[in-house]
C-alpha positions as a printed NumPy array, in Angstrom:
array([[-26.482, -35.174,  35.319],
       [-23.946, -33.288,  37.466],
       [-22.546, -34.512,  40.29 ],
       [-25.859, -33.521,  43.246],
       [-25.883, -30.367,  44.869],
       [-27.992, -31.331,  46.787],
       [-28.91 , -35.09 ,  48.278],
       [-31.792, -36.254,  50.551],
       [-31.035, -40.32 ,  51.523],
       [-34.616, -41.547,  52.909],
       [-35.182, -38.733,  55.007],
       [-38.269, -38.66 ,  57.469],
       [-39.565, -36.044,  59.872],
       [-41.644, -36.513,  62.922],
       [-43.175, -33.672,  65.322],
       [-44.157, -35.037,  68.601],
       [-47.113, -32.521,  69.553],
       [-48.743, -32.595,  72.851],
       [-51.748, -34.75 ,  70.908],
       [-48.723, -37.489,  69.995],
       [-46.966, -37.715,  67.092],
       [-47.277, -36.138,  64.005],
       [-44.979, -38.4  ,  60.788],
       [-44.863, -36.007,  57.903],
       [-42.308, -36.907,  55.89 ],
       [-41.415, -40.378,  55.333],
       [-38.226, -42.237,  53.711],
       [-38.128, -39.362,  50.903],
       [-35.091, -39.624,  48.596],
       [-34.183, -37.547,  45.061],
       [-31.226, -35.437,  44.707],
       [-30.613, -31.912,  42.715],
       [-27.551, -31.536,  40.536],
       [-26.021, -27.703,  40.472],
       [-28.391, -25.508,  38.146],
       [-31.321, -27.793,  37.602],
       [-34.734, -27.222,  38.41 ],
       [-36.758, -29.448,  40.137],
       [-40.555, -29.128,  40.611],
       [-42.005, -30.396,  44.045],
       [-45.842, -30.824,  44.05 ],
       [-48.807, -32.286,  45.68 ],
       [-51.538, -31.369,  48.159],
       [-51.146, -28.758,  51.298],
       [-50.606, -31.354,  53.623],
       [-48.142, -33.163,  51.513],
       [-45.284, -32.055,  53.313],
       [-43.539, -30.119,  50.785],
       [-42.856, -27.029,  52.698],
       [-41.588, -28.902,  55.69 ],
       [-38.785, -30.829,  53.628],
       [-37.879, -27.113,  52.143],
       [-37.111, -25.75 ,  55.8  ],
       [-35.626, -29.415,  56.735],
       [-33.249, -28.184,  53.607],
       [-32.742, -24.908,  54.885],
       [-32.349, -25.674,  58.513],
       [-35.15 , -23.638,  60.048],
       [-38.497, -24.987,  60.753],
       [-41.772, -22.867,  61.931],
       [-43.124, -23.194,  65.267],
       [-41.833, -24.14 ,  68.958],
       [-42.043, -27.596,  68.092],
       [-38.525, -28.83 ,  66.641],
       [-38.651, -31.854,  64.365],
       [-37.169, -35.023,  64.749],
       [-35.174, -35.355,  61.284],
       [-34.05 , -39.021,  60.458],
       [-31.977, -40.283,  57.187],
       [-29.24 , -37.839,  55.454],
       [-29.659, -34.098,  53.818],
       [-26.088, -33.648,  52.207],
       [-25.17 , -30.091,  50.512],
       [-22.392, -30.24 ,  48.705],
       [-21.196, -33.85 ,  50.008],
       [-21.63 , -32.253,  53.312],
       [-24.139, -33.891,  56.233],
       [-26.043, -30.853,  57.239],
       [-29.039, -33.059,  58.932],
       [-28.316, -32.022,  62.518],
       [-27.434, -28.723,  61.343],
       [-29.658, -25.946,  63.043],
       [-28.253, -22.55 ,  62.08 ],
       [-29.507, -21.024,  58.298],
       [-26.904, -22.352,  55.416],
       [-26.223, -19.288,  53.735],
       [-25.832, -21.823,  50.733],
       [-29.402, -22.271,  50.452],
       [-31.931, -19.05 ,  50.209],
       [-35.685, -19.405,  50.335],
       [-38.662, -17.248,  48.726],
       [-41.776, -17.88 ,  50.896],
       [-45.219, -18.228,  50.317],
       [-46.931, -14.41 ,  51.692],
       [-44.283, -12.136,  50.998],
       [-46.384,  -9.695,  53.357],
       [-45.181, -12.067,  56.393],
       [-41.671, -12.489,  55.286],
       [-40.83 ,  -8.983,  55.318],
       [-40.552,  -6.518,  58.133],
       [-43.342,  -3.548,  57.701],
       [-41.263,  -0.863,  60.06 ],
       [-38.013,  -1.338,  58.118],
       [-37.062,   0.042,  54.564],
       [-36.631,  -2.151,  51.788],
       [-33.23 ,  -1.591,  50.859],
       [-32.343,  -2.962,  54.497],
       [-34.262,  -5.764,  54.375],
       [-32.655,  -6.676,  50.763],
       [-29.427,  -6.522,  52.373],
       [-29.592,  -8.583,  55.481],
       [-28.629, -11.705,  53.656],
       [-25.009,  -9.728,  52.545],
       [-22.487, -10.713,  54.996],
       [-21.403,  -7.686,  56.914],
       [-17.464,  -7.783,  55.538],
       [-19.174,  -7.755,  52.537],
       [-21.381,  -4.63 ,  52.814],
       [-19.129,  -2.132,  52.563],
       [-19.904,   1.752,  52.852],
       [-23.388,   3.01 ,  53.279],
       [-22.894,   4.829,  49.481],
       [-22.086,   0.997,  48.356],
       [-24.484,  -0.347,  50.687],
       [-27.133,   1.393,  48.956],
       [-25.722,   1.051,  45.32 ],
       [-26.067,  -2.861,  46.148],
       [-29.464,  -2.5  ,  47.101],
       [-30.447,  -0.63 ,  43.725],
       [-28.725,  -3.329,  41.821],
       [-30.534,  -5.8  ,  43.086],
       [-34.292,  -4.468,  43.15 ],
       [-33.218,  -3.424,  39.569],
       [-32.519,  -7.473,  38.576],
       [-35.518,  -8.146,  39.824],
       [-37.168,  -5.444,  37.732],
       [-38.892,  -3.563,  40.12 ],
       [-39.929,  -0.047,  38.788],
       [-37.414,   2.917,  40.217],
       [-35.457,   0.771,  41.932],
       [-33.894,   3.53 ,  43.841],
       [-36.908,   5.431,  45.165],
       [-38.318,   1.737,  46.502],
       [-34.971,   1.134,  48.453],
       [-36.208,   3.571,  50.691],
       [-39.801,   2.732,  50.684],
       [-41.719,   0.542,  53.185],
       [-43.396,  -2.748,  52.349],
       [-46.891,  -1.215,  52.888],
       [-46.293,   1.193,  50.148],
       [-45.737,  -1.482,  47.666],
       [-48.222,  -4.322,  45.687],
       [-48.297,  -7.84 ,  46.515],
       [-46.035,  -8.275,  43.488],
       [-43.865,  -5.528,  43.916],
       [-43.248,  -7.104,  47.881],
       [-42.793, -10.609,  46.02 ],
       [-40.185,  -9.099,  44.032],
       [-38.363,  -7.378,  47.281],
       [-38.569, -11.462,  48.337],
       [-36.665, -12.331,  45.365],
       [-33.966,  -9.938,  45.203],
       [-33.693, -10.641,  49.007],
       [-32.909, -14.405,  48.596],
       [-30.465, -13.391,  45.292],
       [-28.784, -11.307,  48.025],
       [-26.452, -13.636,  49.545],
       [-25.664, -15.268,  46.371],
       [-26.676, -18.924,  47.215],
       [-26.09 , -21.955,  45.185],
       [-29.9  , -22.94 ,  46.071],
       [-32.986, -21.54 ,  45.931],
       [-36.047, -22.625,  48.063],
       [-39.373, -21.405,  46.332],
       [-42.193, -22.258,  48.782],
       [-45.783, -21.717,  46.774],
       [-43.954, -18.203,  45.633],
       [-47.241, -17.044,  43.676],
       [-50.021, -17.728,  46.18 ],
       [-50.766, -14.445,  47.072],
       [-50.694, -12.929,  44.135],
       [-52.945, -12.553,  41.165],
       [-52.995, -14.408,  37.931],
       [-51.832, -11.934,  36.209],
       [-48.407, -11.39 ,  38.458],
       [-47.877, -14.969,  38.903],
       [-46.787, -15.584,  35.343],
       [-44.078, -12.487,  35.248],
       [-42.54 , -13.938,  38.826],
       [-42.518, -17.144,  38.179],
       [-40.473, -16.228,  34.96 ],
       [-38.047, -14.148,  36.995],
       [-37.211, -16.789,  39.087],
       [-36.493, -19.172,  36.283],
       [-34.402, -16.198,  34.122],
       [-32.219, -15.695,  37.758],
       [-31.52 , -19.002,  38.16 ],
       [-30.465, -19.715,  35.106],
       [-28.671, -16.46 ,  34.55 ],
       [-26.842, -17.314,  38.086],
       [-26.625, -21.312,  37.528],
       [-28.23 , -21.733,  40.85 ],
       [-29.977, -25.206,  41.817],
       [-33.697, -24.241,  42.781],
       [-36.906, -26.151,  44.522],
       [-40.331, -24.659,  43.052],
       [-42.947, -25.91 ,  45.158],
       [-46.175, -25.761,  43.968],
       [-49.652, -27.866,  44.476],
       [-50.233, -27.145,  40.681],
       [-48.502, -29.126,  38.032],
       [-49.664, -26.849,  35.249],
       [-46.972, -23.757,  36.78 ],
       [-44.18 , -26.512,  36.424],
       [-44.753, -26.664,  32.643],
       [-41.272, -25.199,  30.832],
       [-39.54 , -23.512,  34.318],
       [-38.484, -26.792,  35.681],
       [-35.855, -30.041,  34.553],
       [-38.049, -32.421,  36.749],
       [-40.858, -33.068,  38.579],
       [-41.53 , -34.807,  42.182],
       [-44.156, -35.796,  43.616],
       [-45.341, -35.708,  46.872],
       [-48.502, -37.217,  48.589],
       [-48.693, -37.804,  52.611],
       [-45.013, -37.451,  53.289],
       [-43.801, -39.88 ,  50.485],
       [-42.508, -39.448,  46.65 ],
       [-44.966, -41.078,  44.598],
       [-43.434, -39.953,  40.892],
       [-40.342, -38.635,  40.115],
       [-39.278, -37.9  ,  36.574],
       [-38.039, -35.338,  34.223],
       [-40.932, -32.794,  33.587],
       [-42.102, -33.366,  30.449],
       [-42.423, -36.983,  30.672],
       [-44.638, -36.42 ,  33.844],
       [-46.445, -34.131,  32.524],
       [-47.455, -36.204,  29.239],
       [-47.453, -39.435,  30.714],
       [-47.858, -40.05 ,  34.506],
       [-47.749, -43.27 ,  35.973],
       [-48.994, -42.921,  38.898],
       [-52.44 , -42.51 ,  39.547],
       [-52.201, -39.925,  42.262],
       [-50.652, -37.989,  39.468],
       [-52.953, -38.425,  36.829],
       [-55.494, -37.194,  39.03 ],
       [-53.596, -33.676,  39.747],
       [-53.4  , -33.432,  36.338],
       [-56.894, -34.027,  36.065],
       [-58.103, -31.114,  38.136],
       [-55.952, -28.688,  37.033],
       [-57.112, -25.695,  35.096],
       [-56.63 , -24.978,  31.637],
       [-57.13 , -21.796,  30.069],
       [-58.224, -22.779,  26.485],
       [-60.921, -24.221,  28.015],
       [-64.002, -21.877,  26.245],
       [-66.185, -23.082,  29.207],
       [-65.312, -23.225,  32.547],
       [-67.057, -26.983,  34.344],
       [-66.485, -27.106,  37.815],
       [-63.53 , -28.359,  38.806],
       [-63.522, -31.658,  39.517],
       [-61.551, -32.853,  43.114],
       [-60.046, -36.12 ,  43.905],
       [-62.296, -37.494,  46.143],
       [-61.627, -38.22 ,  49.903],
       [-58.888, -36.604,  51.865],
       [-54.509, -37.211,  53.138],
       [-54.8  , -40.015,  55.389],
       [-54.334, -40.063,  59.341],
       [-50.539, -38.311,  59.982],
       [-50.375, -39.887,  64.011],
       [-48.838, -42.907,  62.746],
       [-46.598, -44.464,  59.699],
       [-48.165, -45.228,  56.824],
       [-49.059, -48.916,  56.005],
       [-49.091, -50.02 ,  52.605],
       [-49.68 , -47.162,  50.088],
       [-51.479, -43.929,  51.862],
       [-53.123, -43.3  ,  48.206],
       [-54.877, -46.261,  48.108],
       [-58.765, -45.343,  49.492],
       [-58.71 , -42.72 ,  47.035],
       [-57.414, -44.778,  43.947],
       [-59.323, -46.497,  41.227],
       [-56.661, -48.889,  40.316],
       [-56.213, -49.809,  43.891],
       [-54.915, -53.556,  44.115],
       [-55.414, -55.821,  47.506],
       [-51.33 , -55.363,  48.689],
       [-51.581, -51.433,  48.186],
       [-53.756, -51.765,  51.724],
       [-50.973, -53.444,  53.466],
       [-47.623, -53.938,  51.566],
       [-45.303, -50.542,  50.709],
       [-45.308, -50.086,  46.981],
       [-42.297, -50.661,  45.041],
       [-40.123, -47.988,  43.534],
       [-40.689, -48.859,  39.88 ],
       [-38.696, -47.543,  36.88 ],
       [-41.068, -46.613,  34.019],
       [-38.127, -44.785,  31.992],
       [-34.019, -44.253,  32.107],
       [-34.889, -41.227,  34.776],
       [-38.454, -41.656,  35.474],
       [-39.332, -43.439,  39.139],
       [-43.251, -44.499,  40.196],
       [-44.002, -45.826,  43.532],
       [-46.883, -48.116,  42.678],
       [-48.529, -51.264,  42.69 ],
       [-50.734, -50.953,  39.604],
       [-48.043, -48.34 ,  37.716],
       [-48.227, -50.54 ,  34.398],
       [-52.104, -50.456,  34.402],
       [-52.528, -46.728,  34.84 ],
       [-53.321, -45.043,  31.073],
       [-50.989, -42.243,  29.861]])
């Protein structure tokens, strides 16, 4: 592995809402060399998308968070950091939200270009066309001009993508990137963002509550569940052997599409435990089959099941691959 990118030291993150306090992250650590690929998943709720904007330095709402431990970029602390790292470029969920409907595309595309950078309108434009084109959107030049309305869900995705390329950043940030889209789409931009990064050797953060989309686009895989890492390993392993059971039961409910019949789907019963309060013991544990006595009380170990591959569990040996 190369020397991290990007390093998170047991890093939690606490909102204190008029109701009290809201813990949604708790003691996560993992790191992300430069170029690789790491796959975040687990639940909405999970807290996924609030470490991404801890990352980035921005966070949603009027609420700001109370960040403990140490995000490093680079070697460098950025924890306290409130301002947007141009370093780090994120791809959000609805790209309907994340654009602006009464300005042109080729505008919004460039507002991540530093303005020495720009240049003259004639090159300001030329950079614009460039980058829709890498992102393979149809008459690149004609869209530059063109207003978000007048383009598809994909086609706006796309505009999102060749935004966050704009600034060139050494990270990318891609929060639940295919959610609004339809099956059909999500495939071709999930692909582009794996081609770009590689293509640019940028670091990048997939977030997804489906472990299926991880498959092949990404070096590793972590999971999440109520604010904690639960798994952490390189993809394939994961994928083929989890060893956690929280794991093995997103696996379990995700869809596959050589399946001739379609069952229902089945859930993982019960629901993300009580946020007002740290966690005792392991937060999995009323939903888990192979729950042990200590995982009610006592914090599960951080177990290594392989030379890369982390579980934190109680009853990690006993769970079948």
């Amino acid at each position: 592995m190369n020397s991290p990118l990007l390093e998170l030291d047991d890093v939690s993150v606490r909102f204190d809402a008029p109701t009290g306090p809201v813990h949604v992250l708790e003691s996560v650590s993992f790191a992300l060399a430069e170029g690789e690929s790491i796959g975040l998943v687990g639940e909405s709720g999970s807290g996924k998308s609030v470490l991404a904007r801890a990352v980035l330095g921005v966070h949603s709402g009027q609420t700001a968070p109370i960040v403990t431990g140490r995000i490093r970029l680079d070697g460098r602390d950025v924890t306290a950091e409130t301002e947007r790292n141009r370093a780090v470029a994120m791809v959000f969920q609805d790209p309907s939200s994340s654009l602006n409907p009464v300005v042109r595309i080729g505008r919004q595309v460039l507002e991540a270009v530093p303005r020495a950078e720009r240049g003259s309108r004639a090159a300001q434009r030329a950079t614009a066309t460039e980058l829709l084109r890498a992102v393979g959107l149809p008459d690149p030049k004609r869209r530059a001009r063109s207003f978000p309305a007048e383009l598809s869900g994909g086609q706006r995705q796309r505009v999102g993508i060749a935004a966050a390329l704009a600034g060139r950043p050494r990270l990318l940030l891609a929060d639940e990137p295919t959610t609004a889209l339809d099956v059909t789409v999500q495939q071709l931009v999930l692909d582009l963002i794996d081609v770009e990064r590689r293509k640019r050797n940028m670091a990048s953060l997939l977030i997804s509550h489906d472990l299926g989309l991880l498959s092949g686009r990404t070096d590793r895989v972590v999971v999440m569940y109520a604010g904690r890492v639960v798994e952490d390993g390189p993809t394939k392993q994961v994928l083929a052997a989890p060893r956690h059971p929280y794991t093995r039961a997103l696996l379990a409910v995700t869809p596959r599409v050589s399946q001739r019949r379609r069952p229902p789907l089945p859930q993982i019963p019960g629901g993300l435990p009580d946020l007002s309060s740290p966690r005792v013991g392991c937060p999995f544990a009323p939903r888990c089959m192979y729950a042990h006595t200590e995982c009610e009380t006592e914090r599960p170990p951080v177990i290594r099941t392989g030379p890369s591959h982390r579980t934190s569990c109680w009853a990690a040996t006993e769970v079948p691959t």
